[in-house]
TIRO-2110 file (N, C-alpha, C; in Angstrom, 1 decimal):
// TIRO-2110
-0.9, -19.4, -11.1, N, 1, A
-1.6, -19.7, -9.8, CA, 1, A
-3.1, -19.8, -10.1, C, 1, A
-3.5, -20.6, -9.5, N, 2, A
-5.0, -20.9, -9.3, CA, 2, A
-5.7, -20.2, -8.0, C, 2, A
-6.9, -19.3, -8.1, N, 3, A
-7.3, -19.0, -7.3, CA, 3, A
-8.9, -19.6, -7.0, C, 3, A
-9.6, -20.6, -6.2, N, 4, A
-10.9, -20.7, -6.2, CA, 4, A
-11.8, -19.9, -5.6, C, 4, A
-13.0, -19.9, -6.1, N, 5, A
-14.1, -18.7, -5.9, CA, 5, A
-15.2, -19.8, -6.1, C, 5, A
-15.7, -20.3, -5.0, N, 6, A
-16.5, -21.6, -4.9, CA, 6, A
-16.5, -22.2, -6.3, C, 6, A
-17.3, -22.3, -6.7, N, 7, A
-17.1, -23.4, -8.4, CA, 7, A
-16.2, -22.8, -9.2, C, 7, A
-15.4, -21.3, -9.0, N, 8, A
-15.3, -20.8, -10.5, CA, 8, A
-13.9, -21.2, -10.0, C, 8, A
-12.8, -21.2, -11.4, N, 9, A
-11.1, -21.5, -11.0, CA, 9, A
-10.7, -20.2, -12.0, C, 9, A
-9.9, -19.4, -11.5, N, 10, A
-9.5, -18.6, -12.0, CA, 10, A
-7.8, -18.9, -12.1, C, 10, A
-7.6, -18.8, -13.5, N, 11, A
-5.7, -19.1, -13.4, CA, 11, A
-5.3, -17.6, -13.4, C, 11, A
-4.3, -17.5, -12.9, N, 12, A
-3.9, -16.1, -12.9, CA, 12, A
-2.1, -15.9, -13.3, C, 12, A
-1.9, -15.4, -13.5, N, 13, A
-1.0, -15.3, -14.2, CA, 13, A
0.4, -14.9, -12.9, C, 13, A
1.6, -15.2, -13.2, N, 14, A
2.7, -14.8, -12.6, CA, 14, A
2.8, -13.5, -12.1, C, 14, A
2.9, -13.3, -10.9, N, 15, A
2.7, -11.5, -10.5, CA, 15, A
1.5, -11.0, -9.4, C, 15, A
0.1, -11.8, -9.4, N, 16, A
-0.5, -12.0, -8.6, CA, 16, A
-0.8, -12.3, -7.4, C, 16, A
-1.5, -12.1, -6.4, N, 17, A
-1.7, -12.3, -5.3, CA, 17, A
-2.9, -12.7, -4.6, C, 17, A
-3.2, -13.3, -3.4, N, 18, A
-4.4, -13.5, -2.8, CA, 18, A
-4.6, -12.0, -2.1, C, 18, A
-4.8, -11.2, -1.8, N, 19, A
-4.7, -10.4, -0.8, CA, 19, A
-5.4, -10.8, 0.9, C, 19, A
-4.5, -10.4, 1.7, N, 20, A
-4.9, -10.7, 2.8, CA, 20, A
-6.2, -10.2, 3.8, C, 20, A
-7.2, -10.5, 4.6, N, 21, A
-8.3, -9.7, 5.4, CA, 21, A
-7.4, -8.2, 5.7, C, 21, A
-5.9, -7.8, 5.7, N, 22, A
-5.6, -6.4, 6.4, CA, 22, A
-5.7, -5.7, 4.8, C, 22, A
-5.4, -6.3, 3.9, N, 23, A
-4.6, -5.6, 2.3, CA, 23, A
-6.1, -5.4, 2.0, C, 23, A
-7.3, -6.3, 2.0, N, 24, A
-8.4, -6.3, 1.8, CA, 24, A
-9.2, -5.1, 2.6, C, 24, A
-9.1, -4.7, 3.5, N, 25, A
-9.4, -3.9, 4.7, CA, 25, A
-9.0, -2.6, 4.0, C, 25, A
-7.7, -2.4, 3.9, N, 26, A
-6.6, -1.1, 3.5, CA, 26, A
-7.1, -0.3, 2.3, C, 26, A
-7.9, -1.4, 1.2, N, 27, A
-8.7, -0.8, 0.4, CA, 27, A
-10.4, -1.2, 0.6, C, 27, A
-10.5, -1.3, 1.8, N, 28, A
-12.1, -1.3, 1.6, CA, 28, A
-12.7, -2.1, 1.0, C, 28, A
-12.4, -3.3, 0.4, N, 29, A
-12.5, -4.5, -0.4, CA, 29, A
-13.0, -5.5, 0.2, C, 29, A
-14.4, -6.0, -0.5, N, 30, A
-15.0, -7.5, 0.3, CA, 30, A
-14.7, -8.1, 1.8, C, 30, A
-14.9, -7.0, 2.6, N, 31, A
-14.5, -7.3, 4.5, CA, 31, A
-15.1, -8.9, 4.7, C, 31, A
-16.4, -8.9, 4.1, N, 32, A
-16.9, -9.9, 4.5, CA, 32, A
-17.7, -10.5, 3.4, C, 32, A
-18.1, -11.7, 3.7, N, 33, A
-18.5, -12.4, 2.6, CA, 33, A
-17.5, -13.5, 1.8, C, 33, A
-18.3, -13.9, 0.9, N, 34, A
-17.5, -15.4, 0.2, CA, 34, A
-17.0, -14.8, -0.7, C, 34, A
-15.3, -15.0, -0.9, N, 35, A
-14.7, -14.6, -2.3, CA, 35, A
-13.3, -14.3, -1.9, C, 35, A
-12.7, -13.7, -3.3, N, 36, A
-11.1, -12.9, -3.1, CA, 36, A
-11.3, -12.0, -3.8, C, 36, A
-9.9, -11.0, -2.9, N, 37, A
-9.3, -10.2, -4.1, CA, 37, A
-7.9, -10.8, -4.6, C, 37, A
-7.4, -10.2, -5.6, N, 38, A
-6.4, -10.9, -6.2, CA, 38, A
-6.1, -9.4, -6.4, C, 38, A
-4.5, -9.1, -6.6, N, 39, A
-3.9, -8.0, -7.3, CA, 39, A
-2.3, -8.4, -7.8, C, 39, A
-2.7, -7.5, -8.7, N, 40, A
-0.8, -7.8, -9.1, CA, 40, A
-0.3, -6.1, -9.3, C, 40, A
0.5, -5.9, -8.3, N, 41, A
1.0, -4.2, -8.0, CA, 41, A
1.5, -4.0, -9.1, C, 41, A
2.6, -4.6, -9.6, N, 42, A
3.2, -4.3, -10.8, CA, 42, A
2.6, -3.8, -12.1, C, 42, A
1.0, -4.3, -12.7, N, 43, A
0.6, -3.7, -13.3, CA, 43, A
-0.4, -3.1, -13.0, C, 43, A
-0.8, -2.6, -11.9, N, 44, A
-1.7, -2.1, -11.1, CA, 44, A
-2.9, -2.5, -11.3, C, 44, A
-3.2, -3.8, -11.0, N, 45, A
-4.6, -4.6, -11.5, CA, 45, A
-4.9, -5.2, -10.4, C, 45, A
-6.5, -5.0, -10.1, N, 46, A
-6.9, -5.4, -8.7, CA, 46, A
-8.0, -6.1, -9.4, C, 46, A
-8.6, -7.5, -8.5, N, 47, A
-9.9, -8.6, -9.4, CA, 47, A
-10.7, -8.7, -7.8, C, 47, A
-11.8, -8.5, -7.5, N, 48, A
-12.8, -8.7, -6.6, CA, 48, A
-13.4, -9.4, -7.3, C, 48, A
-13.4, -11.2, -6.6, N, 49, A
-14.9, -12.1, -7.1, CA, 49, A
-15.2, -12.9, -5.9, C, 49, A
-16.5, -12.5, -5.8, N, 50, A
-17.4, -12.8, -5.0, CA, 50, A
-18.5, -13.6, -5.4, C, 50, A
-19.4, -14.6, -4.2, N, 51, A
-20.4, -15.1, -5.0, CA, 51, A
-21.3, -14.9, -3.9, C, 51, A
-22.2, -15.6, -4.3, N, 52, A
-23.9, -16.3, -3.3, CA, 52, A
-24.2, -16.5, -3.7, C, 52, A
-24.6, -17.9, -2.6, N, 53, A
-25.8, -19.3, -3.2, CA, 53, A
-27.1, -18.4, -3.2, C, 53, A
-27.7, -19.0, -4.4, N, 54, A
-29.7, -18.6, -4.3, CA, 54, A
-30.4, -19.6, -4.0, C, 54, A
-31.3, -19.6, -3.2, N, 55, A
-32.4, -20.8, -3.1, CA, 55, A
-32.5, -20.7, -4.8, C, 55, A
-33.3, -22.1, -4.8, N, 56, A
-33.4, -23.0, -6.5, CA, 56, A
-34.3, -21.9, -7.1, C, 56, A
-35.8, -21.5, -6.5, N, 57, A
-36.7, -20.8, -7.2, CA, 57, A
-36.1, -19.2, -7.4, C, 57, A
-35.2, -18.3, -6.5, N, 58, A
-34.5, -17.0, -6.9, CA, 58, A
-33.8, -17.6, -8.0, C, 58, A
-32.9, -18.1, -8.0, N, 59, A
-31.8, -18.8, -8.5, CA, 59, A
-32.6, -18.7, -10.1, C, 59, A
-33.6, -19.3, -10.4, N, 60, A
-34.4, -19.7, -11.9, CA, 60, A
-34.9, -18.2, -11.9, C, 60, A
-35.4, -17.3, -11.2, N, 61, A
-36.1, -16.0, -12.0, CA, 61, A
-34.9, -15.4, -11.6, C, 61, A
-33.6, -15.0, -11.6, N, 62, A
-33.0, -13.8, -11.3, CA, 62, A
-32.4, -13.7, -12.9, C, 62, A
-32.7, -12.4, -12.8, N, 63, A
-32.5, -12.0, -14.4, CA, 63, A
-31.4, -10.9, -14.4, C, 63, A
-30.1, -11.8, -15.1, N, 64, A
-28.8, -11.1, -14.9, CA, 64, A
-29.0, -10.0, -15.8, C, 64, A
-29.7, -9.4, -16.7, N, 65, A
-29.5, -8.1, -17.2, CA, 65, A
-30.0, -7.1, -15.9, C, 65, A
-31.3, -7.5, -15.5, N, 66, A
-31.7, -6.5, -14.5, CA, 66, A
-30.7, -6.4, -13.3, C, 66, A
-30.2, -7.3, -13.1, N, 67, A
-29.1, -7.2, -12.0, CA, 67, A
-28.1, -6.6, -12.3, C, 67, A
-27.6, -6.7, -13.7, N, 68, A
-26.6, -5.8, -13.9, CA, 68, A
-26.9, -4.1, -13.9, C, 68, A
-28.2, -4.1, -14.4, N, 69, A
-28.5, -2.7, -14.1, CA, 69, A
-28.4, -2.2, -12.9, C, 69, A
-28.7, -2.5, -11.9, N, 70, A
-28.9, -2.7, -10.5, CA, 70, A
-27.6, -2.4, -10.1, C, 70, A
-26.8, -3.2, -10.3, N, 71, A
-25.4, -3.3, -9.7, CA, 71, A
-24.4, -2.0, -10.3, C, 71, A
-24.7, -1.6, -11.4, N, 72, A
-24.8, -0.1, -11.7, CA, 72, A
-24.9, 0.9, -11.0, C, 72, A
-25.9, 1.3, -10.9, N, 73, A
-27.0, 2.1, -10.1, CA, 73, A
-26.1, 1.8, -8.8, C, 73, A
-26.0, 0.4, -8.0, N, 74, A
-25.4, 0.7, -6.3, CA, 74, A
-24.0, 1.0, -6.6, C, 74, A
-23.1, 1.6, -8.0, N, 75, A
-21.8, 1.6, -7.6, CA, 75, A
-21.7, 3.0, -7.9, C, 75, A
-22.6, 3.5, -9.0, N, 76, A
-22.7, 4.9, -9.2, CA, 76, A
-22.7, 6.0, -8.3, C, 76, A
-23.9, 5.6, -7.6, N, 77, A
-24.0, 6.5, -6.3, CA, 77, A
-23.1, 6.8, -5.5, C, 77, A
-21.8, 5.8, -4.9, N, 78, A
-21.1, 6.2, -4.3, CA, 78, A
-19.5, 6.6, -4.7, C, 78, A
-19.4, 6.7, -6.0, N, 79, A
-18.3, 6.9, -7.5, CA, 79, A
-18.8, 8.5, -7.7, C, 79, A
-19.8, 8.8, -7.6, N, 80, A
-20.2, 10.2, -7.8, CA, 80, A
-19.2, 11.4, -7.4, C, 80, A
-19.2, 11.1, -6.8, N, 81, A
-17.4, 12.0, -5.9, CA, 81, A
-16.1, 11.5, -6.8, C, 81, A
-16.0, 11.0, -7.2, N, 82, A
-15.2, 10.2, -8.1, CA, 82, A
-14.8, 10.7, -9.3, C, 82, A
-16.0, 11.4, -10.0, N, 83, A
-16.1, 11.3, -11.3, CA, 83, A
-16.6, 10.1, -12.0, C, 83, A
-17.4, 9.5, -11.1, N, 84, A
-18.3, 8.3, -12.0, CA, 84, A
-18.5, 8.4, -13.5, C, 84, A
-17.8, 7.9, -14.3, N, 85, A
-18.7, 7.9, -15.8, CA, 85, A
-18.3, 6.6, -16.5, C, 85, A
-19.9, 6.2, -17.1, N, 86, A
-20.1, 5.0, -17.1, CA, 86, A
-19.8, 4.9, -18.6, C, 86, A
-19.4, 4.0, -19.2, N, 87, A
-19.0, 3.8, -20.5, CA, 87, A
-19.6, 2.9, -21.5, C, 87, A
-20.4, 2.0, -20.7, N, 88, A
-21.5, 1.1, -21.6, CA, 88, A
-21.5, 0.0, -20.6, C, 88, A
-22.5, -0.6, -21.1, N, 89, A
-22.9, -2.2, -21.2, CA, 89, A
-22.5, -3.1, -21.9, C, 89, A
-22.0, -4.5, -21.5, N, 90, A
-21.2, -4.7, -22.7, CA, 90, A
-21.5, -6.4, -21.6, C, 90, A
-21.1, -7.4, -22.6, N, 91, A
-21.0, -8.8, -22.2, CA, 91, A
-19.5, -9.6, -22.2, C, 91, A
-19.0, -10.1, -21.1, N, 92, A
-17.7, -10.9, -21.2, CA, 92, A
-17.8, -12.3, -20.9, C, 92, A
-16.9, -13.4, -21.7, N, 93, A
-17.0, -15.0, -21.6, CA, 93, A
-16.2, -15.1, -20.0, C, 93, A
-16.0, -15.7, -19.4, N, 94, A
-15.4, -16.3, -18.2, CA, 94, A
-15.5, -17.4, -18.3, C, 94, A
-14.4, -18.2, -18.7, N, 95, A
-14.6, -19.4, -18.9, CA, 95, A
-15.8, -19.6, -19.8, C, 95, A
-16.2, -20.5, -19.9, N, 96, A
-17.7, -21.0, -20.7, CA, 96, A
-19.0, -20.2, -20.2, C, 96, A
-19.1, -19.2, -19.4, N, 97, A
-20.2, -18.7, -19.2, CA, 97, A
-20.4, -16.8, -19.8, C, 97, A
-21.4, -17.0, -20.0, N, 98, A
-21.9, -15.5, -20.3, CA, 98, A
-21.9, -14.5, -19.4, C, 98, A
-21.0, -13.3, -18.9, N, 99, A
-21.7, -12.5, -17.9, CA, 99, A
-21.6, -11.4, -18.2, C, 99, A
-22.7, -10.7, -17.5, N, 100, A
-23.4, -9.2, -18.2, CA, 100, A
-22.6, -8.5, -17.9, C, 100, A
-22.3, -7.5, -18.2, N, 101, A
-20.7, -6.4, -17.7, CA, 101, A
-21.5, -5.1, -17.5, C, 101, A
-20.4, -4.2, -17.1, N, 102, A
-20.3, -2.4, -17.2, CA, 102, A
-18.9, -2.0, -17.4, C, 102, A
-18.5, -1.5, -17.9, N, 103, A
-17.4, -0.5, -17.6, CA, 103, A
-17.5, 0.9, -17.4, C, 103, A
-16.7, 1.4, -16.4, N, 104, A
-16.5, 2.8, -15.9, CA, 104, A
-15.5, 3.1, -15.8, C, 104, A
-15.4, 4.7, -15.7, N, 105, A
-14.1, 5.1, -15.9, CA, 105, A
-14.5, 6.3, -14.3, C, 105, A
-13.1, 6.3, -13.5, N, 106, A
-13.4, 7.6, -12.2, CA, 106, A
-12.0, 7.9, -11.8, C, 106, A
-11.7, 8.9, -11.0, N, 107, A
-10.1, 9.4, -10.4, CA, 107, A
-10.3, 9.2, -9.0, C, 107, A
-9.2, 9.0, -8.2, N, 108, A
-8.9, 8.6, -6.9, CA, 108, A
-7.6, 9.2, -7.0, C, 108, A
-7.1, 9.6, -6.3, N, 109, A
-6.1, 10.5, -5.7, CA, 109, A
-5.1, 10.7, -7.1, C, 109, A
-5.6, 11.7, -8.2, N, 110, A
-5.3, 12.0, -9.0, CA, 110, A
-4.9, 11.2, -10.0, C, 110, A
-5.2, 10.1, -10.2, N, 111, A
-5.3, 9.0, -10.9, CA, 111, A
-6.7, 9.0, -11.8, C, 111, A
-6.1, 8.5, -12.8, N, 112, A
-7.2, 8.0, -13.9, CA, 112, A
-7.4, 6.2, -13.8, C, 112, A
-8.6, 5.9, -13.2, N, 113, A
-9.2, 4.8, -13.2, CA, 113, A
-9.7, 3.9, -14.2, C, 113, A
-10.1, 3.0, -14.8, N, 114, A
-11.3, 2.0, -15.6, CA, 114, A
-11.6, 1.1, -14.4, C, 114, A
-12.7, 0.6, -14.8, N, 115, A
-13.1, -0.9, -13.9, CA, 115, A
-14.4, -1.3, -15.4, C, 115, A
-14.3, -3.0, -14.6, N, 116, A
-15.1, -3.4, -15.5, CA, 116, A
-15.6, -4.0, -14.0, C, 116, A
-17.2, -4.1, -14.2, N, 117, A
-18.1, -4.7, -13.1, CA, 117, A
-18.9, -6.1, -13.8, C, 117, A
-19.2, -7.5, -13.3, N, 118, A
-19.4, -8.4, -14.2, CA, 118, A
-20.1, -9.3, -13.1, C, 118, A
-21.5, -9.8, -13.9, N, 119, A
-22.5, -10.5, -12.9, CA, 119, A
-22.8, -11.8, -13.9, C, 119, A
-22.7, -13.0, -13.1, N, 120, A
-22.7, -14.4, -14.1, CA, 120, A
-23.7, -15.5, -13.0, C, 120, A
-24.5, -16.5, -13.8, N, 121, A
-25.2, -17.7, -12.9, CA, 121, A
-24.5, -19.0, -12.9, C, 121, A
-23.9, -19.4, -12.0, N, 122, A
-23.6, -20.5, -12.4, CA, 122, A
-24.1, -21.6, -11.7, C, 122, A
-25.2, -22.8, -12.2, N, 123, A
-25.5, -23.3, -11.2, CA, 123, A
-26.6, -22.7, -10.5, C, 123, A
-26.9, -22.2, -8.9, N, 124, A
-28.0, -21.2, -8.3, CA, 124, A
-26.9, -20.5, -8.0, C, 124, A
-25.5, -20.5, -8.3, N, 125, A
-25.2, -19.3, -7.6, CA, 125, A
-24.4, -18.2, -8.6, C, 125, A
-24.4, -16.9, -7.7, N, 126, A
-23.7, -16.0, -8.6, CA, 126, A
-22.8, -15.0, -8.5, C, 126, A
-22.1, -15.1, -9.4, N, 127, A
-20.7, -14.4, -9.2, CA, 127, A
-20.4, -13.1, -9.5, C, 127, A
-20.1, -12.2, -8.4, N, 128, A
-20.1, -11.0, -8.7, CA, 128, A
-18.3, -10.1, -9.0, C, 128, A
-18.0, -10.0, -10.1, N, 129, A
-16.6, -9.7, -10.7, CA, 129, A
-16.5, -8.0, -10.7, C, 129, A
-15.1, -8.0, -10.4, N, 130, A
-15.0, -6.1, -10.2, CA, 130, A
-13.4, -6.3, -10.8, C, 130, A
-13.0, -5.9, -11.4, N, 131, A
-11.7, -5.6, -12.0, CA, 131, A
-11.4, -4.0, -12.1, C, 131, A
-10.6, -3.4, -11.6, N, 132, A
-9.8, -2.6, -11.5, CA, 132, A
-8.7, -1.8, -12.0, C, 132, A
-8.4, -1.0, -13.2, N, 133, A
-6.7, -0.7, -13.6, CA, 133, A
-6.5, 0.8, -13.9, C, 133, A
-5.6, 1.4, -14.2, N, 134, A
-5.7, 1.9, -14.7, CA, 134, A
-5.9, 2.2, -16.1, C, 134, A
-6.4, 3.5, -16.1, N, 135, A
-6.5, 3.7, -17.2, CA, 135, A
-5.7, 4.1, -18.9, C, 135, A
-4.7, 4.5, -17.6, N, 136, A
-3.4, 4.8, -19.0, CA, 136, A
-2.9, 3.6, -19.5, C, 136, A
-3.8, 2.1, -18.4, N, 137, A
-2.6, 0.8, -18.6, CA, 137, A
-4.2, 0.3, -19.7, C, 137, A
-5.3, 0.6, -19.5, N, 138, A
-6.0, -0.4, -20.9, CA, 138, A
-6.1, -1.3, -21.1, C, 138, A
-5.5, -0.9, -22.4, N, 139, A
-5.3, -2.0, -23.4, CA, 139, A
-4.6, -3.1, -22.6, C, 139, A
-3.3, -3.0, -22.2, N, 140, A
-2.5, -4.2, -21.6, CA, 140, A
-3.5, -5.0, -20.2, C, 140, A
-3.8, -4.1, -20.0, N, 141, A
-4.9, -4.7, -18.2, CA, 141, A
-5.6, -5.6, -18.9, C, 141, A
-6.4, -5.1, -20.0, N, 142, A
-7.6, -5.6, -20.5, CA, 142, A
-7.2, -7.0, -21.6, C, 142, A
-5.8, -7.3, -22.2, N, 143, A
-5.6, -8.0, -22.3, CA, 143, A
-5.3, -9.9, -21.0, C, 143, A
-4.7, -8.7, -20.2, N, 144, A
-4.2, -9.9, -19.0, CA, 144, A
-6.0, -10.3, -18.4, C, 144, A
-7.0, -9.8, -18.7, N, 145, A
-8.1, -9.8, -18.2, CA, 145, A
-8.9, -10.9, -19.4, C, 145, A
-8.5, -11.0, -19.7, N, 146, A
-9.1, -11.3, -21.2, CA, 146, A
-8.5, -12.7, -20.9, C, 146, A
-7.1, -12.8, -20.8, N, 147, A
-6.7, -14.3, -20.5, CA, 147, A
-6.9, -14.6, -19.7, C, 147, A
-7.0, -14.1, -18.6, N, 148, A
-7.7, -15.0, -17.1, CA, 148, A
-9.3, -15.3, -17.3, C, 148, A
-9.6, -14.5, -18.1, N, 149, A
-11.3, -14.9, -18.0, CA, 149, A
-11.6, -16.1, -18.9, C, 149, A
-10.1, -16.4, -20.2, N, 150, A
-10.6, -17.2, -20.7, CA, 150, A
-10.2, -18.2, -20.7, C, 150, A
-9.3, -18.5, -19.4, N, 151, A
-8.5, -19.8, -19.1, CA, 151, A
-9.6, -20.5, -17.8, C, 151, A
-10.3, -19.0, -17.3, N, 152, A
-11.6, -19.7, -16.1, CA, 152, A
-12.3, -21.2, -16.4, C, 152, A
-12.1, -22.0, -15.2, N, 153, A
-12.8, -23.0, -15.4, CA, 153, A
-13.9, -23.3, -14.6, C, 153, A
-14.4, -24.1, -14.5, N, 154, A
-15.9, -24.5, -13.5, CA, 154, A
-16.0, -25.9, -12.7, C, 154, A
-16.1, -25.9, -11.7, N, 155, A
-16.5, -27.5, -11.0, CA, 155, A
-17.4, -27.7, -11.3, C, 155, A
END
């Protein structure tokens, strides 16, 4: 399946879903704004990508490390209840582009979490990536994640 996210094309693998404005609601996930969620229940993997256009002059100074710091910092604060802990900084390809990462680890109703959080330019606009799995699943999440990022293509 193909899902588009204004320029980006994400292939997604057999098992996936668009989620709908209520499924998106049910978890408190992007109410509003440009983007999807995608999930596939079966291996408990949830993908939030989102974008915004920048005027041309933001667009040329916005500096995706400082944003990724940033984008940090506004997810920490409310993970704190959570067990927020942050596991590094780190960089992932998406298709042909570079984008700055985080990975965290937190619990939600006795559950062991990971997420990876991921900020990219493409063009003046930019795409804001949130991937979700568990943590006992890893390695396997992090593979199915690995091929969707690297089959992404661009308009």
């Amino acid at each position: 399946m193909e899902v588009k996210i204004n320029a980006m094309l994400l292939h997604v693998p057999e098992g996936f879903h668009v989620l709908s404005k209520e499924e998106r609601a049910k978890l408190n996930m992007l109410k509003d704004g440009e983007g999807e969620v995608i999930s596939d229940p079966e291996r408990h993997i949830i993908i939030s990508a989102a974008w915004k256009k920048h005027n041309v002059l933001l667009g040329m100074l916005a500096d995706e490390d400082g944003a990724i710091h940033s984008m940090e910092k506004q997810v920490a604060g409310p993970m704190k209840g959570f067990g927020y802990e942050l596991e590094g900084f780190t960089s992932e390809t998406v298709g042909s582009k570079e984008a700055k990462a985080f990975i965290y680890h937190y619990n939600v109703q006795d559950t062991d979490m990971s997420a990876e959080s991921m900020i990219l330019k493409h063009d003046n606009v930019h795409y804001y990536i949130h991937c979700y799995y568990r943590t006992e699943l890893k390695e396997e999440s992090r593979a199915v994640l690995q091929e969707i990022f690297g089959q992404t293509s661009w308009e």
